[in-house]
C-alpha positions as CSV (number, residue, x, y, z in Angstrom):
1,X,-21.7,-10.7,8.4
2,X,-18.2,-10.0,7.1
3,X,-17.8,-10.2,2.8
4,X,-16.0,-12.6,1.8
5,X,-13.7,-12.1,-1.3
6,X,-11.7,-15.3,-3.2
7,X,-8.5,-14.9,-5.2
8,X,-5.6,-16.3,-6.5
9,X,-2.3,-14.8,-6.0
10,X,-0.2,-13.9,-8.8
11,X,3.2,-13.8,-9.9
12,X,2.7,-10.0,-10.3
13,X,1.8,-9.8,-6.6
14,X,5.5,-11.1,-5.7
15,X,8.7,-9.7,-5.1
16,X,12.1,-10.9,-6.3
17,X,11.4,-12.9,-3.3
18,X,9.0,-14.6,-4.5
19,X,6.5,-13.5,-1.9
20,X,3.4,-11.5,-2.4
21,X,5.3,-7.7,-1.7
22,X,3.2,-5.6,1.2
23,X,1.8,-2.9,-1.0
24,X,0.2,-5.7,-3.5
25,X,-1.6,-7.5,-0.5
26,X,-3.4,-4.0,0.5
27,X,-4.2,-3.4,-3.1
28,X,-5.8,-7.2,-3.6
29,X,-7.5,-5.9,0.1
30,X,-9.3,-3.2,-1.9
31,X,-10.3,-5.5,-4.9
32,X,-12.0,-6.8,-2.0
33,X,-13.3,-3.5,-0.7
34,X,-14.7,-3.0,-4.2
35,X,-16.1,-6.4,-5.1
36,X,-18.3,-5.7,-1.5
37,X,-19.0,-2.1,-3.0
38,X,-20.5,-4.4,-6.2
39,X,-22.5,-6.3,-4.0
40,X,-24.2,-4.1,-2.6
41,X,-25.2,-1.9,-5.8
42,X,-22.7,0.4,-5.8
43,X,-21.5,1.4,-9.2
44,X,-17.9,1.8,-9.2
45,X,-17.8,4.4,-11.7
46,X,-20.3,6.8,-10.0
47,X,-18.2,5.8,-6.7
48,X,-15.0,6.6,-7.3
49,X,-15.7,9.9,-9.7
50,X,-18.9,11.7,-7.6
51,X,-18.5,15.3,-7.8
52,X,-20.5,15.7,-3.9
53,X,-18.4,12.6,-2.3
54,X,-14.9,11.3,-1.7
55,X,-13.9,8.8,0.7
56,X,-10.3,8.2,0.2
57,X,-8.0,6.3,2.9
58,X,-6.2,8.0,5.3
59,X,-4.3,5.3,6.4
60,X,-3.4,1.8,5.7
61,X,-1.3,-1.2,7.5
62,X,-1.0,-5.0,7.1
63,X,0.8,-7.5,9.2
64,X,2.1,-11.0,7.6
65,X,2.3,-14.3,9.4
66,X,3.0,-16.4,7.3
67,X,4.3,-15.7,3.2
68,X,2.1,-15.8,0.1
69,X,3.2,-17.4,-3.1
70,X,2.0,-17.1,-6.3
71,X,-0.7,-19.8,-7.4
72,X,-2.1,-19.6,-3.4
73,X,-5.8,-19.4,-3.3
74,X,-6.7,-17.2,-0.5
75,X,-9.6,-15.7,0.9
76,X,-10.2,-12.6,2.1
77,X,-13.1,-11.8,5.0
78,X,-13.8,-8.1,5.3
79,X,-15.5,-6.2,7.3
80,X,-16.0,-2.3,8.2
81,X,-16.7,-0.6,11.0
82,X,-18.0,2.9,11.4
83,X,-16.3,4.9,13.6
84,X,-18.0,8.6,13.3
85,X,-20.4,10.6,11.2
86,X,-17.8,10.7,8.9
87,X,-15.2,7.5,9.4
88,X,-15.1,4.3,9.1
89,X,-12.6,1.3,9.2
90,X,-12.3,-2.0,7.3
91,X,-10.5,-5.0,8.5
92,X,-9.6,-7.9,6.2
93,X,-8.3,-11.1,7.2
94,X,-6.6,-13.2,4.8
95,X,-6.9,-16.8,5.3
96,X,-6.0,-19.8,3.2
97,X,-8.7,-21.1,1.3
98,X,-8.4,-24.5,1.9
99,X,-7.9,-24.0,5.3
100,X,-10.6,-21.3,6.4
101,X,-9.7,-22.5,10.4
102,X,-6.2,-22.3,10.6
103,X,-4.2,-19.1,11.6
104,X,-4.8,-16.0,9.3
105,X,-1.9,-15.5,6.5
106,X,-2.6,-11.7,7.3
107,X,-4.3,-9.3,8.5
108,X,-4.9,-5.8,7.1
109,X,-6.6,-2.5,8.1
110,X,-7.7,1.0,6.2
111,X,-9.3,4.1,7.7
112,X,-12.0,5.9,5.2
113,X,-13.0,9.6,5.7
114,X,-15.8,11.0,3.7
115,X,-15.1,14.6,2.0
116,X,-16.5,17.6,-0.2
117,X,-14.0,16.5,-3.4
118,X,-14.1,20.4,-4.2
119,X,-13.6,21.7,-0.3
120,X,-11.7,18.9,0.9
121,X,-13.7,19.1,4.3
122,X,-15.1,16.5,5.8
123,X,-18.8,15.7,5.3
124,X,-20.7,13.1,6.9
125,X,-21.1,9.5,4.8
126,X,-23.4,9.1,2.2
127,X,-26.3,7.0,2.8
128,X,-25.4,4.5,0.3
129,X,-22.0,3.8,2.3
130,X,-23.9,3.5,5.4
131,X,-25.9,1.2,3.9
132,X,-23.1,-1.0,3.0
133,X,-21.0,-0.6,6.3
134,X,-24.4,-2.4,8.0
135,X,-24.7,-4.9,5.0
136,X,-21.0,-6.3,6.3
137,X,-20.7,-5.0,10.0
138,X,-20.7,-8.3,12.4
């Protein structure tokens, strides 16, 4: 069951276009990655500053099918995917949220890789991220 994640785009988000600008719509992806971190009892804090465990992303894309403006509501479905001992994957699909059926706005992606913060090797993932990869694997 993928996490779903609702939000309203702002005029921050855009470009002198107008439109929500690429790198914004992967950074509202991981308010999303975090929000699903909340829900399943992660504390951010702990998270993001553990001395035994970082998972930082090792790479990122997003395709657009249609623009954003600000004042959109959109929704964002997100689910990972574990991909070894020590990888995992999260897709997020952005929809419109009054229209949940229709073609995605976008679609985005991130790559995860646990690692010894002091070593910077990898190390397989910490129970707790296991946990949530299974809470919102389909």
């Amino acid at each position: 069951m993928s996490f779903s994640y609702s939000r309203t785009i702002r005029f921050a988000d855009t470009d002198a276009a107008g439109v929500v600008y690429f790198a914004n719509l992967l950074s509202i992806c991981h308010e999303a990655y975090e929000a699903s971190l909340m829900a399943t009892g992660i504390e951010l804090r702990t998270f993001f500053n553990n001395p035994k465990a970082a998972i930082p992303i090792v790479h990122a894309d997003i395709d657009f099918f249609q623009p954003l403006f600000c004042g959109d509501e959109v929704a964002i479905a997100l689910t990972p995917h574990a991909l070894t001992g020590d990888r995992f994957e999260i897709t997020y699909v952005i929809q419109a949220a009054s229209k949940p059926k229709e073609r995605p706005l976008a679609k985005g992606r991130t790559e995860h890789v646990s690692i010894d913060p002091q070593l910077r090797t990898r190390q397989p993932l910490p129970r707790a991220m296991i946990h949530w990869i299974e809470s919102w694997s389909e």
